[in-house]
Structures are given as C-alpha cells and as structure tokens.
N, C-alpha and C positions, 0 to 999 in steps of 0.2 A: 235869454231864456225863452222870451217869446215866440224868434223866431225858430228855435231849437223844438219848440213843442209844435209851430205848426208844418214843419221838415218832419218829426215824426208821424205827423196826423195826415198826412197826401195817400192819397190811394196808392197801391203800386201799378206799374205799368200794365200788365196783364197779360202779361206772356204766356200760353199756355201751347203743349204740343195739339194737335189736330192729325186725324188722319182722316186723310179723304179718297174716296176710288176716281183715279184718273184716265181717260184713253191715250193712247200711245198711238202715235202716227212713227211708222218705221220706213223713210224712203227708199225706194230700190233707184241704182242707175237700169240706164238713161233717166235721170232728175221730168227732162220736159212731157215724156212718155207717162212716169208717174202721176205728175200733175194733171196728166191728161184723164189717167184714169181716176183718179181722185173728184176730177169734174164729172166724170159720168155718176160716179155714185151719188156726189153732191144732187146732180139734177135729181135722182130713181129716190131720195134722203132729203129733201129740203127742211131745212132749219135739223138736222141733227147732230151739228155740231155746236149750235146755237145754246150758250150757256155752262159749256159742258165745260171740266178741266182737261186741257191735251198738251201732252207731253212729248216733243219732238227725240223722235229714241234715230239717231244716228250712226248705229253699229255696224250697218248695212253698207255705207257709204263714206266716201273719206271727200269733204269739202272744205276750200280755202275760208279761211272769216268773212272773206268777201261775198262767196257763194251762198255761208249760212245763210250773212245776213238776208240776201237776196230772196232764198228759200223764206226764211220767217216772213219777209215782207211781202208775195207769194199768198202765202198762209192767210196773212190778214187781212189781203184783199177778200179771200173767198170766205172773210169771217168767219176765220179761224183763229182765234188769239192762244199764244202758247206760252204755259206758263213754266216749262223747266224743258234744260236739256239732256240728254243723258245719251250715253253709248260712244263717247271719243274718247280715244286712247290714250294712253297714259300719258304721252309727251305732247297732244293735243289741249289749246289754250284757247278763251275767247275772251272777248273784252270788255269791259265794265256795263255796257249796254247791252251785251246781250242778255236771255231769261237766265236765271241760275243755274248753275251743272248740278245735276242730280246724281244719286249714288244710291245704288243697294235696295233697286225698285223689283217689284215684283210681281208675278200674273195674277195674284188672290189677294183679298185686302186681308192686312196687319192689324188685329186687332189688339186696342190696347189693354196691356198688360191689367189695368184696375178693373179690368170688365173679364179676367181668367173666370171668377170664380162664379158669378151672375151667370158668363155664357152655357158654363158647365151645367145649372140648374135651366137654363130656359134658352137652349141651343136654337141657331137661327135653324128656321125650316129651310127642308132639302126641294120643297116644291111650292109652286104656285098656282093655287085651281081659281081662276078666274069665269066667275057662272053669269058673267052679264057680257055682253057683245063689245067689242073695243070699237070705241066712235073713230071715225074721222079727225085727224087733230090729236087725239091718243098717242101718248107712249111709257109704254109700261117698261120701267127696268129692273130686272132680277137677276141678280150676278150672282148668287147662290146656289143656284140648282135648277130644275125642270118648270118648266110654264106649261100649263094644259090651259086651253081657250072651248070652252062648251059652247060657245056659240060663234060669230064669225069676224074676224078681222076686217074696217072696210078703208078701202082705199084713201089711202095719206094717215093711218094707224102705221103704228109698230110693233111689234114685241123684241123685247131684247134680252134674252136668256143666257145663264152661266154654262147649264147646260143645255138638252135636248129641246125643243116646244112643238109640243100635240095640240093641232087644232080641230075639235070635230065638225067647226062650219064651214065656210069659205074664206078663203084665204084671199083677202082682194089688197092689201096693203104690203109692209115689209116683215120677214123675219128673220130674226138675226141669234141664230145659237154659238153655245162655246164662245161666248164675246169675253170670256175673262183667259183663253188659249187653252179651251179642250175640243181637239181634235177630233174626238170621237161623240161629239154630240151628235142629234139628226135633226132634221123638222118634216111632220108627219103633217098632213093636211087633207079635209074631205074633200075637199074642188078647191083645186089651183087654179086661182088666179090672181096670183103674187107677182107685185110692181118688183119686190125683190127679195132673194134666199142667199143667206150667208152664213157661214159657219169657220169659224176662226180666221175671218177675214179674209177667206176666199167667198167671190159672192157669184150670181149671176143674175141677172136681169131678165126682164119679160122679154126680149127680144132674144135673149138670149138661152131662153128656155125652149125646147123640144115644142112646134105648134101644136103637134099630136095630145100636144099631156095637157093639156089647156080644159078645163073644168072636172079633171077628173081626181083621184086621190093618188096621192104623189109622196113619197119621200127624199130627201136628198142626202144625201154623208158624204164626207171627204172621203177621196180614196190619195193617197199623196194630197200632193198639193192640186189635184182634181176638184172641183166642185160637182159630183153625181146627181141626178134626177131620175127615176123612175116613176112608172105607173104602180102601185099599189092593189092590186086583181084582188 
C-alpha cells in the first residue's frame, strides 16, 4: 500500500507542447559557394545567429548523409547549432544522430489553439513605434508586422521586421524586413548608412550598396529575387 500511495503521489513528467519562432536556413547548390555567402553575412551580422532556433530546411538540395553530416558540422563551426531538419523527400532517411526531421513547418508562427479566444479580444499588434534610438549591441525582433525607428539605428544594432521598417534617423547598423517570407515588405531610411539591407533574405551590404546613395534617404524592395536601392528625392 505504501508504495502504491507514494507511485501515486510523483509528480508527472511534464510534458507539454511549446511553440516557438524558428529561422530556417535553406542551402542552395554549389553547397561551398553558399557557405561562402553565409560567411559574408556572418561577418556584415556577428553573433545573429547566436542563441537563436535554426532549422536546416533541405528542399533545395539533395545530399548524401555523408554530406548532411558535413554540412551540420559546417554549421557548428560558424556557431550555428541546428536543432531540426526539414525538406527531404519522401524515400530520403537520416540516422539516429542526426537533429530530428521536421514536418508541416511554416512562414508565420502557429498559434496555440487555447490562446484562440484571448487573441481574438487582445490581438498582437500590426506595428512597432520604437521613440528611443537603438543602441549599439541592440536587436529588436518583430515578426508581426511594421517597425518604425523615430530616431536612429547605430552601427552593430539591428532591426528585424515581419514586415516593412521606416527609419526617420540614420541608418548606421542592419535591417532586416519580411524576415517571416513577405516579399513585398520595404525599408525606408533618412540617411543610409546601413552595414546591411535585406528583405526576405535577399540582402546587400555596404559595399555593395550604390556609393552615390551613401547618407542620403533611401528605400529598398525586392523586385524578383533582386535586392533594389534607391535615393528617395
């Protein structure tokens, strides 16, 4: 009887579902030309992958187990640790070591179901007005909708927006819109002087920005898979 009362009386495990917003790294072939490009961002982005959940989406490409592994191992050198895999085909397998196959992911976060009726009364907001300057070290992330920055982004800051982000300062750090896959986000800026601009993960860099446009007001949008820049008159 004793032990039957203290088998009843143990806590339970504590199993419970979690949903969390993860990034998705998608390889393109050439593998060593990707990782190349992956290190420039890294350099223009240091520590932004630092802590973050990333999610190796393989739809793009077809590699041996041999290769994943390689690729993962890759990954963790540039501290990047990956915590699921997703996008192999149906009769594609990996092996007990690898991260777990994922299934039925998607570009907006899934909200749980016991929070329908709360969201409905006190819905997340569509935007972000941020009225104080983003330091150095700074990063703001808003997967829901628009960031406006009233004063100025400074170098080694970021913004990272669901949708568009309006800055009316200067622009001295990184911005990153549509980071959840909308295409048609922009980023609006009073003086560019942005280490870097991306918009559903096509980006470009200050070296790779127009010298001309260089302290002046600037917007960017995808056009395809183009990254645009303009002057703002």
């Amino acid at each position: 009887m004793t032990s039957t009362s203290a088998a009843q009386a143990r806590p339970s495990l504590g199993f419970h579902g979690r949903s969390f917003m993860a990034y998705a790294l998608k390889p393109q072939a050439p593998i060593a030309d990707w990782l190349g490009e992956l290190d420039k961002w890294a350099r223009n982005s240091p520590g932004f992958f630092q802590g973050r959940a990333i999610v190796l989406d393989l739809a793009a490409v077809r590699l041996s187990e041999t290769a994943t592994a390689h690729l993962i191992g890759e990954l963790s050198e540039r501290g990047i640790r990956i915590i699921g895999i997703e996008g192999l085909g149906a009769t594609e397998k990996l092996g007990p070591n690898f991260p777990p196959l994922l299934k039925g992911g998607r570009a907006t976060p899934v909200e749980d179901a016991s929070h329908a009726n709360q969201k409905s009364v006190h819905p997340e907001p569509a935007s972000l007005l941020l009225e104080e300057p983003v330091r150095s070290g700074q990063s703001v992330i808003f997967p829901y909708g628009d960031v406006t920055v009233l004063g100025q982004v400074a170098s080694g800051a970021e913004i990272v927006a669901g949708g568009s982000i309006h800055i009316y300062g200067a622009l001295r750090g990184r911005a990153l819109a549509g980071s959840m896959g909308n295409g048609r986000a922009r980023i609006f800026c009073r003086k560019n002087e942005a280490e870097l601009l991306a918009i559903d993960g096509y980006y470009r860099t200050t070296e790779d920005i127009d010298a001309s446009l260089r302290n002046r007001p600037i917007q960017a949008w995808l056009d395809g898979d183009v990254l645009k820049v303009a002057a703002v008159e």
